[in-house]
C-alpha positions as CSV (number, residue, x, y, z in Angstrom):
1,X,-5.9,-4.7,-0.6
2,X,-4.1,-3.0,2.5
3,X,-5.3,0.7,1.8
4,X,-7.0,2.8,4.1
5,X,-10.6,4.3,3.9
6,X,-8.6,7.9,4.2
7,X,-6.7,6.7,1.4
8,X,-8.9,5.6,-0.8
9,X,-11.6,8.9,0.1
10,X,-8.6,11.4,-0.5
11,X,-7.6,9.6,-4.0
12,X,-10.9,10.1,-4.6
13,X,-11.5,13.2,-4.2
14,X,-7.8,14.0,-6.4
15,X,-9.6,12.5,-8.7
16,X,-12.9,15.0,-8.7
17,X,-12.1,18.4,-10.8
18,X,-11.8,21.5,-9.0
19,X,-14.5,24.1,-9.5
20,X,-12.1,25.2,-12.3
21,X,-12.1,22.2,-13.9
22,X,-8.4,21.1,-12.7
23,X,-7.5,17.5,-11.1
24,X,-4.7,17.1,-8.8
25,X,-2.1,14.8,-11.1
26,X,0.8,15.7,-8.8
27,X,-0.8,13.0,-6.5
28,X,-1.1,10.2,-8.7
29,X,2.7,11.2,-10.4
30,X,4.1,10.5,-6.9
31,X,1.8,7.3,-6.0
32,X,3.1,6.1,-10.0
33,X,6.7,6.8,-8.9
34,X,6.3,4.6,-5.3
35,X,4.9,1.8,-7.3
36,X,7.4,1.2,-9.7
37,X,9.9,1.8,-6.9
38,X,8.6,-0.9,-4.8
39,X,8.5,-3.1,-7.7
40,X,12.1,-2.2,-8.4
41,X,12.7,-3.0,-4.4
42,X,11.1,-6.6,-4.7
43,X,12.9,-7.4,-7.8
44,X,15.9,-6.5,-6.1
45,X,15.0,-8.3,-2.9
46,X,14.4,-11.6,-4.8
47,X,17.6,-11.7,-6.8
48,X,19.6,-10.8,-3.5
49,X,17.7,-13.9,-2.3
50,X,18.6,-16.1,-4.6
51,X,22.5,-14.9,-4.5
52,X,22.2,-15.8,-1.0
53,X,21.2,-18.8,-1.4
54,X,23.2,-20.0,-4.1
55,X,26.7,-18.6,-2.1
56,X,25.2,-20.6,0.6
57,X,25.0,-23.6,-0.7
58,X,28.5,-26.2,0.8
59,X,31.0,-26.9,-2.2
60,X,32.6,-29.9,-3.1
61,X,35.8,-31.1,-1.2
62,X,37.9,-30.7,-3.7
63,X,37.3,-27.3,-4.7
64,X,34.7,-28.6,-7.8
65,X,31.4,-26.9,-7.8
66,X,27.9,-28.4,-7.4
């Protein structure tokens, strides 16, 4: 999947209440907020794509589209 043992060891131990009982949400907040930002990026990405490639495509001579 492209994470890291660190990774991986240091969610898990986020995810491990403190001796008072607490667990560390701030950290999985933040990874939530990346995730739907790269989503949002590679949505994005794809439609630029497909812009590009349809303003790439050659027109008619005589002005007419496709």
């Amino acid at each position: 999947m492209g994470i890291s043992e660190k990774s991986l060891a240091d969610w898990s131990k986020d995810a491990r209440p403190s001796d008072t009982g607490e667990i560390d949400v701030e950290r999985f907040d933040k990874l939530a907020q990346l995730l739907a930002r790269n989503l949002r990026l590679t949505h994005e990405r794809d439609f630029l794509k497909k812009v590009s490639a349809y303003f790439a495509t050659p027109t008619r001579p005589n002005g007419g589209s496709k």
